[in-house]
N, C-alpha and C positions, 0 to 999 in steps of 0.2 A: 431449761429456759434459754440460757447463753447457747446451748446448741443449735437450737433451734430457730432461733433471729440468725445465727450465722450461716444454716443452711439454708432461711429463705431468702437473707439477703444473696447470697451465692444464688439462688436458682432466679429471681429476679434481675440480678445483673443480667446473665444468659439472655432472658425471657427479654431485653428491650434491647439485646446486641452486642454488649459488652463483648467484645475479644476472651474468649474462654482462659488466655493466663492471666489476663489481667482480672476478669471475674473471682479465679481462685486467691489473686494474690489480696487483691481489695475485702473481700470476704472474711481470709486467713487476718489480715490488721484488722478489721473489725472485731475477730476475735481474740485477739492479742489486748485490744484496750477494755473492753467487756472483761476479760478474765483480770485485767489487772495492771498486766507483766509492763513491768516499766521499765525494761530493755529492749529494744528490738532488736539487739545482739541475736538473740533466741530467733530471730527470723532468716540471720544468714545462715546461724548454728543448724538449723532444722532442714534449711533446705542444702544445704552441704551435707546434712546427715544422708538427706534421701539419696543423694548420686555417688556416695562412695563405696555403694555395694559393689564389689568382683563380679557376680552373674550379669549386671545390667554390662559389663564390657559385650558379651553377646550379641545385644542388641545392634549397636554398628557394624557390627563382624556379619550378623545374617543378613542387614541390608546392604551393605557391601557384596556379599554373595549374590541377592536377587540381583543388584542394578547391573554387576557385571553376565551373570547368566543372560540378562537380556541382549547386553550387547553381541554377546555369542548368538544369538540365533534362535533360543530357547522357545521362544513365544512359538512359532513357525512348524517347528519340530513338533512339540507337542500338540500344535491343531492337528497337521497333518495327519499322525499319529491317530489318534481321535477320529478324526474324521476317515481312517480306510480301517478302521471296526465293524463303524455302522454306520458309514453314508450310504448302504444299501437300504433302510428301512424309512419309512413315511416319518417325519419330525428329525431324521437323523444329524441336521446342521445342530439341530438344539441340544439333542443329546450328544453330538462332538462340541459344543459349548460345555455342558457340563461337564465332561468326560475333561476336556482340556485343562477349567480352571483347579478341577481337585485335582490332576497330575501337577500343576503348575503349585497350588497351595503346599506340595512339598519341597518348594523350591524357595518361597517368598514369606511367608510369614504371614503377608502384610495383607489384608483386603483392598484397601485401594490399591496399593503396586500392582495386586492380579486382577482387578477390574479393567484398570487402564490395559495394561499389559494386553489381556486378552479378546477385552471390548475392542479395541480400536482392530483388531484383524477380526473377531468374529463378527460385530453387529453392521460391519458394513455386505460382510458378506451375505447372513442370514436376510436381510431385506435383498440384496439383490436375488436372490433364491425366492422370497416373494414372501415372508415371513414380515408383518406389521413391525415396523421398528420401538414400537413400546414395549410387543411381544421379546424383540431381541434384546429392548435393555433391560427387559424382566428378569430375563432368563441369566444373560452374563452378572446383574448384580446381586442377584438370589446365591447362585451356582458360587459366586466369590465369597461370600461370607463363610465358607471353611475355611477359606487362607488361614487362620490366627487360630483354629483347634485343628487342624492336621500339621506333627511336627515337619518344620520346627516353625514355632510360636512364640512371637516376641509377648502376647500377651503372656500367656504363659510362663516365660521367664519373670517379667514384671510382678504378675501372681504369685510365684515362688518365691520372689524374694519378700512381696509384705506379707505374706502367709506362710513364711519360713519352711517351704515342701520343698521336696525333691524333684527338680524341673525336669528330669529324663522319664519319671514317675507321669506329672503332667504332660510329658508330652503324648507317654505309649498310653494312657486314657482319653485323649483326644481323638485317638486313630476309628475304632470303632462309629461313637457319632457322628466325627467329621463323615466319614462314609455312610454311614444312613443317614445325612442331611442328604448330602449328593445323590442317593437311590431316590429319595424320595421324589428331588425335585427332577431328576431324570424321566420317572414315572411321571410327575405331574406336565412337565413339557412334551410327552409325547400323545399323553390324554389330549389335551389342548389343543397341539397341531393336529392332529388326527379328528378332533371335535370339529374343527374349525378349518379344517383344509388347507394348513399352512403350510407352505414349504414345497418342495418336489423332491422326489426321490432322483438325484442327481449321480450317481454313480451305482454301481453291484460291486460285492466282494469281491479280492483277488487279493489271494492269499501273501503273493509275489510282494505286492505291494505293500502292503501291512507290516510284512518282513523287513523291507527297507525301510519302514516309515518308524519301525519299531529303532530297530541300529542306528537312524539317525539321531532320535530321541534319548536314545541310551545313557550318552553321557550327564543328563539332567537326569535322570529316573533313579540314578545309583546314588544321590546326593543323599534324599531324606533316609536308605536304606545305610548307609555311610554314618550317619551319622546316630541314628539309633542303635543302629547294631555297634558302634562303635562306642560310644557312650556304655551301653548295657554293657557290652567285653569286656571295660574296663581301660580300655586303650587309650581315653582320653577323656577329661572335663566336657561339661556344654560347651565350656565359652571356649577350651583349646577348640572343640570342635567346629564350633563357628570357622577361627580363624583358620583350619583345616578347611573345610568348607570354600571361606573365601578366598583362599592362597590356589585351590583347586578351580574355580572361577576363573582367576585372572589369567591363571594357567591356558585353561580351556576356549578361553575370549580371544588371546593372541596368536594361538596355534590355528585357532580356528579362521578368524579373519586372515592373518596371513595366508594361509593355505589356501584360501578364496581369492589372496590378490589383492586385498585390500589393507589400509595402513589404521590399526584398530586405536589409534594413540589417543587422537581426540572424542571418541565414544569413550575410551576412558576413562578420560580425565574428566569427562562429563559424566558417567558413573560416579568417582570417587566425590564430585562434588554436588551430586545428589546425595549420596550417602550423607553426607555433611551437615548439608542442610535439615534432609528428616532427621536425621540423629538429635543434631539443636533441638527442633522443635520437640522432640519427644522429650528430652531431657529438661529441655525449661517447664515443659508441663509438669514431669515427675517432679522436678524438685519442688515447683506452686503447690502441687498436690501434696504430698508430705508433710509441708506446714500448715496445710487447710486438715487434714486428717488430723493431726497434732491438736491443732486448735480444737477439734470435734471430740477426740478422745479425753480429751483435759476437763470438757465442759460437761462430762458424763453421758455425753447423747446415747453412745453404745449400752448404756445400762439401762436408759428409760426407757428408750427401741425394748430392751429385754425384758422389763417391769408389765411394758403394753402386752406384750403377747403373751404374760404367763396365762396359762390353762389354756391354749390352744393346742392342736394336736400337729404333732409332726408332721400328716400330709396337709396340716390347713396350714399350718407355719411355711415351710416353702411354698406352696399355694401362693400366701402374701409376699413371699423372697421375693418371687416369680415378676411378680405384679410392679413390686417397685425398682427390681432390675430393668426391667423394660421402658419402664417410663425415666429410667438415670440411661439408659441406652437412647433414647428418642434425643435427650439433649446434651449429653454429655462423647467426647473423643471418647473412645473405648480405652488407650491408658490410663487417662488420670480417672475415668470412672471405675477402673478396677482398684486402685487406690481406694478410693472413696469407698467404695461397696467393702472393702475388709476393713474400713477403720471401724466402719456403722455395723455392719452385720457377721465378721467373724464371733465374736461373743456368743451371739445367738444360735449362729449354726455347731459351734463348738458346746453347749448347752441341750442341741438336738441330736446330739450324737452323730451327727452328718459327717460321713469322710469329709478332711479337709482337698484330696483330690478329687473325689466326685464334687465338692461344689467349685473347684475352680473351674471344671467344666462345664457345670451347669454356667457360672457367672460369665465364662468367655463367651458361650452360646446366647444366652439373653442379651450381653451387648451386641454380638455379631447379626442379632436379629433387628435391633434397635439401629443400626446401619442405614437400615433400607426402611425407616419410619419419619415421617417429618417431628418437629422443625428440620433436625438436623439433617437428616437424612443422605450422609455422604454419599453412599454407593449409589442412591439413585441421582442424584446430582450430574457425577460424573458419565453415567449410561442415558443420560438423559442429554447431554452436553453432547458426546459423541454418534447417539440418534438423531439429534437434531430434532426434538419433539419439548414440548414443555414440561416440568416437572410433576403438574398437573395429572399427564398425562399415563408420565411414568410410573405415578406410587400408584394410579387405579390400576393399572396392568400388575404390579407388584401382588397386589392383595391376597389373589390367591395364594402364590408364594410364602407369602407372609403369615398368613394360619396355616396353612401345612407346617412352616417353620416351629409354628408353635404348640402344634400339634405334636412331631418330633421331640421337642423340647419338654413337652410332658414325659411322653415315655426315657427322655435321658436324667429328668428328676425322680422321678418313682421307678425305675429300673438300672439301680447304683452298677448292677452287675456291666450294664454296656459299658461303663466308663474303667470295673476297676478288675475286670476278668486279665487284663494283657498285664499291667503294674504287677499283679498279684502272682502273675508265672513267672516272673522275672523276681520277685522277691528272694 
């Protein structure tokens, strides 16, 4: 009962605009006086609990890594890259859209960093190519939502640490999916330009070229390979690798501007002080979060959640996962909602005999699809922002996208093998 007022007060706050840390933190005291606890000591204790995990160091280290890869050039290389594959074929801008952002998601983690990142050079160009700009913010914010299940992944990290897995594990089960998201929507974007007569076929192959466009690329291409293979060796931690990672970044950011002629000081230090600031926000969420799960675990919600579904069967039990990830995806940041999703639903999935890393993939996928769904619907926000079209506009173009996503999404719940074939070689 106490769980339960405290989750719909939390989804109520949300639901009239409440600011999502304050939502959790208002919530979290609601359930602190409902159960009782006549300290709120326990509310800085809980949220200091949640930030003093070692693995969450990673989390600033990889965004430190994307903000500097950009200022390096990153974004550019990889379109380019992309684009002399298969700018010879009908829809080809769209599929170097796609092609770009899954090279890019092993750079960034982050779905919005590679929305922006690679919306703001693909979708101006795709309209000028003559491509509908709903179509192009379709496509770049579809095509982003692997950032966070192709390593390396901040969710993922964040997952490993409340669902106590091995985040190198999580990452090499990500790889797989991520990449049948991306076939998918590659296929579905060239269906569509090709239905629909989008685009012009703008350039032919040339081998020459692809070859440059590859060695440019190069020095971003070896990061996610670096660090998984590196991680798997043995050769270092996630979170050494991170800072590996991002020591290689600033490296690459200064050689590279300067070598251009230019004085890379103030992209910088305008990096570092992005990193900064998303790191804060992420953190003050975890930590809100952690004491909103706290309050949730204490008031037995996770046992009723598991009382309800007895005698249902394993594919109708994630069936329901399914259902109510996506709808914690539609209002909830993709952090603190993976928080939340393993305070409520580990028990359950642990009681379904469900890998605990096939379902951090399945839960990073239902959020990454809940992205691109209103209320909240970040990715189409920001593609919708950089089209210059209304939001309106963007989630009807999205739609296809968005059942094909879920489409995928079935087959990565009822086929554990896509997520735990690579974990399992590596064991």
């Amino acid at each position: 009962m106490i769980g339960g007022l405290v989750l719909g007060s939390f989804v109520l706050l949300i639901v009239i605009g409440v600011p999502l840390v304050f939502a959790t933190g208002l919530a979290a005291l609601l359930g602190l006086v409902l159960l009782g606890v006549d300290s709120y000591i326990v509310l800085a204790m809980e949220t200091f609990e949640g930030l003093k995990s070692f693995p969450l160091v990673a989390i600033p280290l990889f965004l430190l890594m994307a903000n500097l890869m950009t200022v390096g050039g990153v974004t550019n290389a990889l379109v380019n890259f992309a684009n002399s594959l298969i700018g010879h074929v009908r829809g080809s801008m769209a599929i170097g859209n796609v092609t770009a952002s899954t090279l890019f998601a092993g750079i960034s983690g982050s779905c919005l960093a590679d929305t922006t990142a690679v919306g703001s050079m693909m979708i101006p160009a795709m309209v000028k190519e003559g491509y509908p700009p709903a179509f192009a913010g379709a496509v770049t914010a579809a095509a982003n939502i692997v950032g966070p299940i192709i390593p390396p992944s901040i969710l993922m990290v964040i997952y490993g640490f409340a669902a106590e897995q091995s985040i190198i594990k999580l990452f090499l089960a990500g790889i797989i999916p991520g990449l049948l998201l991306s076939i998918v929507f590659a296929f579905l974007s060239v269906y569509l330009s090709r239905k629909y007569n989008y685009g012009s076929v703008s350039t032919r192959f040339v081998l020459t070229r692809a070859v440059e466009a590859f060695v440019s690329a190069l020095p971003a291409l070896v990061i996610p390979a670096v660090i998984v293979i590196g991680v798997v060796g043995g050769v270092f931690t996630v979170t050494e690798s991170a800072g590996a990672a991002a020591a290689y970044a600033l490296g690459y950011a200064i050689v590279r501007e300067l070598y251009l002629g230019r004085k890379p000081w103030r992209d910088i230090y305008a990096a570092f002080m992005r990193t900064a600031i998303d790191t804060g926000v992420i953190m003050i969420l975890v930590g809100a979060a952690h004491v909103l799960t706290w309050v949730l675990t204490r008031s037995q919600l996770p046992q009723q959640i598991l009382a309800l579904l007895d005698g249902f069967s394993q594919w109708q039990t994630l069936a329901l996962i399914n259902v109510m990830l996506l709808i914690l995806g539609m209002f909830l940041e993709p952090a603190p909602a993976v928080l939340m999703a393993c305070a409520l639903l580990l028990p359950l999935v642990k009681s379904l005999g469900v890998d605990l890393v096939h379902f951090g993939v399945i839960l990073v996928v239902n959020l990454q699809i809940g992205v691109l769904t209103p209320p909240v619907a970040a990715s189409a926000f920001v593609t919708a922002r950089i089209a210059r079209i209304t939001l309106e506009q963007q989630i009807r173009a999205l739609l296809p996208f968005i059942f094909w996503g879920i489409v995928t999404l079935l087959f990565i719940t009822y086929i554990p093998w896509l997520s735990l074939v690579i974990p399992r070689y590596f064991d």
